[in-house]
Residue frames as qw, qx, qy, qz and C-alpha x, y, z in Angstrom:
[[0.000, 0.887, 0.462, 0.000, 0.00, 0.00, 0.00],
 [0.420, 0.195, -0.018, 0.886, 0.92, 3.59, -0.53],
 [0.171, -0.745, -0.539, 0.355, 0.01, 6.25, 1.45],
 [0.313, 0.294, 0.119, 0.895, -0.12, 10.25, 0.26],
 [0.133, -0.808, -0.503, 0.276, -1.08, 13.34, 2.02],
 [0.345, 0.328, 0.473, 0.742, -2.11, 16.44, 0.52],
 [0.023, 0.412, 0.428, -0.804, -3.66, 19.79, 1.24],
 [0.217, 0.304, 0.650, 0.662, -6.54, 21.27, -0.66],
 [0.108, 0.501, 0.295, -0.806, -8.62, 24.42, -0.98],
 [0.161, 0.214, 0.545, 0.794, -11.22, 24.60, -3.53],
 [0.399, 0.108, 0.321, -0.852, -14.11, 27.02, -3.15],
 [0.422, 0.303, 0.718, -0.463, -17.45, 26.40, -3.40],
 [0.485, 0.796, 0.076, -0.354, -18.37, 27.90, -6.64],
 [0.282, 0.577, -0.724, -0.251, -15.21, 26.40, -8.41],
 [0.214, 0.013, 0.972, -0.097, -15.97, 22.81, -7.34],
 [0.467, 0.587, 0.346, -0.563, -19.62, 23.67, -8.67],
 [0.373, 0.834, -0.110, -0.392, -18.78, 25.05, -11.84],
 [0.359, 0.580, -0.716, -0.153, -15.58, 22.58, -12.76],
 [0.047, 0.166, -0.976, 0.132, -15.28, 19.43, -10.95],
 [0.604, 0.181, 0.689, -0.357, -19.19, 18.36, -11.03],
 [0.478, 0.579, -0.438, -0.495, -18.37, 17.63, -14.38],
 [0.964, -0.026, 0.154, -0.214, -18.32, 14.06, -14.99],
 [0.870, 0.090, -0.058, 0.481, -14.78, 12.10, -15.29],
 [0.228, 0.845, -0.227, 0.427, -12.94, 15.40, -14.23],
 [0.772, -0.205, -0.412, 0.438, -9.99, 14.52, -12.46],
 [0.283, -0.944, 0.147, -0.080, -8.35, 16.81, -9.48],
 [0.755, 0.419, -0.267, 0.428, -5.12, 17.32, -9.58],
 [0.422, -0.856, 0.300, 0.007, -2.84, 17.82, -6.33],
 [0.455, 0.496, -0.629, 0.388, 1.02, 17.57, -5.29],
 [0.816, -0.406, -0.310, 0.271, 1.54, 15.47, -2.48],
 [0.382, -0.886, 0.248, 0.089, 3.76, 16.87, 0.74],
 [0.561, -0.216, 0.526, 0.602, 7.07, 14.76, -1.03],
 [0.218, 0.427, -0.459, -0.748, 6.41, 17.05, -4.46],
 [0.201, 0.129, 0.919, 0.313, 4.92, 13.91, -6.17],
 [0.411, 0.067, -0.106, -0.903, 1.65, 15.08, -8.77],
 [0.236, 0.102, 0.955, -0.146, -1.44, 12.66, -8.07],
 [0.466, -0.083, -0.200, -0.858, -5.01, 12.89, -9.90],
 [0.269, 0.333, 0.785, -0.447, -8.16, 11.72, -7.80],
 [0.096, -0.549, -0.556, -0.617, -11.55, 11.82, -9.95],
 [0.108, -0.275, 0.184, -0.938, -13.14, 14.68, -8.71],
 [0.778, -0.266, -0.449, -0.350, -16.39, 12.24, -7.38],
 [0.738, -0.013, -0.570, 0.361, -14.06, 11.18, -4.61],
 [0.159, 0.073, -0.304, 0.936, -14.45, 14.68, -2.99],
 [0.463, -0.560, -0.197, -0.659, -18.24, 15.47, -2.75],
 [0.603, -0.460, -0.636, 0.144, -18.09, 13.44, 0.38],
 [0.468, -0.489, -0.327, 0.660, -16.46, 16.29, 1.75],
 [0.207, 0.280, 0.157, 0.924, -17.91, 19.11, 0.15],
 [0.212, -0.596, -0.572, 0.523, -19.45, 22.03, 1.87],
 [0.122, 0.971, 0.205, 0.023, -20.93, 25.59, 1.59],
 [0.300, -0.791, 0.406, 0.347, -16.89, 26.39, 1.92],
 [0.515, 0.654, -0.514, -0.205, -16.03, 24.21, -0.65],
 [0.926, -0.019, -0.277, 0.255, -13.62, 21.82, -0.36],
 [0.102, -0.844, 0.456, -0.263, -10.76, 22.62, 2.69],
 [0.833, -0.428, 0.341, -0.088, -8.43, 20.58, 4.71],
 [0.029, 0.536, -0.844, 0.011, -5.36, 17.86, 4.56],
 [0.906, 0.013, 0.205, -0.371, -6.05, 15.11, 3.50],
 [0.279, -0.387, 0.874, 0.091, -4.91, 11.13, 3.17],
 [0.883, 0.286, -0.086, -0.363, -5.09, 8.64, 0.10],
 [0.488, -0.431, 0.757, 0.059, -4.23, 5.61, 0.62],
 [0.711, 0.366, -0.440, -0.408, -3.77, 3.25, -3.20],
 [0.907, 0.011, 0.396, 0.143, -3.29, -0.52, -3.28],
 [0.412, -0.379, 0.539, 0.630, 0.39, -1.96, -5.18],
 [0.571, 0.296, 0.666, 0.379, -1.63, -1.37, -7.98],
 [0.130, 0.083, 0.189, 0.970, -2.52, 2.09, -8.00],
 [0.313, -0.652, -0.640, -0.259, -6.17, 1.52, -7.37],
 [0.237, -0.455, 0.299, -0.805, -7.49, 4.13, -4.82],
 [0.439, -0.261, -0.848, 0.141, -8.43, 2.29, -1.76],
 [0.375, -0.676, -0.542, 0.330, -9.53, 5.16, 0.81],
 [0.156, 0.495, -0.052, 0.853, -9.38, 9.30, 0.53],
 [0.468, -0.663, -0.487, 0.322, -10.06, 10.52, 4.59],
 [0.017, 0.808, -0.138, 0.573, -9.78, 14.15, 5.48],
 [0.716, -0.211, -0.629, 0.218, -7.64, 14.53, 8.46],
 [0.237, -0.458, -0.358, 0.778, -7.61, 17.62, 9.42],
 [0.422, 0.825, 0.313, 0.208, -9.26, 21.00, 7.76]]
């Protein structure tokens, strides 16, 4: 398993407007520099009238599959 953790801030009205597009991926940089892309479907759990905030942890299987995205702090 591989673990990455990542911060993210998108507002409300950008997460609206771009990422409830279907197959649209989000792009972040892990804390070691490394660029990851989550489908953007993987975040509504945690969207809010702020948007999307917080530090969050994805954890993939040796295959790359996404096994688990948790917010762990905002």
């Amino acid at each position: 398993m591989k673990l990455f953790y990542f911060r993210l801030n998108i507002t409300y009205q950008s997460f609206e407007q771009t990422y409830r597009v279907p197959n649209t991926i989000v792009r972040v940089r892990d804390e070691s520099g490394q660029m990851l892309q989550i489908p953007a479907l993987r975040f509504t759990p945690f969207f809010s009238q702020l948007g999307i905030r917080g530090r969050f942890e994805l954890t993939l299987d040796d295959n790359n599959k996404l096994l688990n995205l948790i917010q762990i702090s905002e």
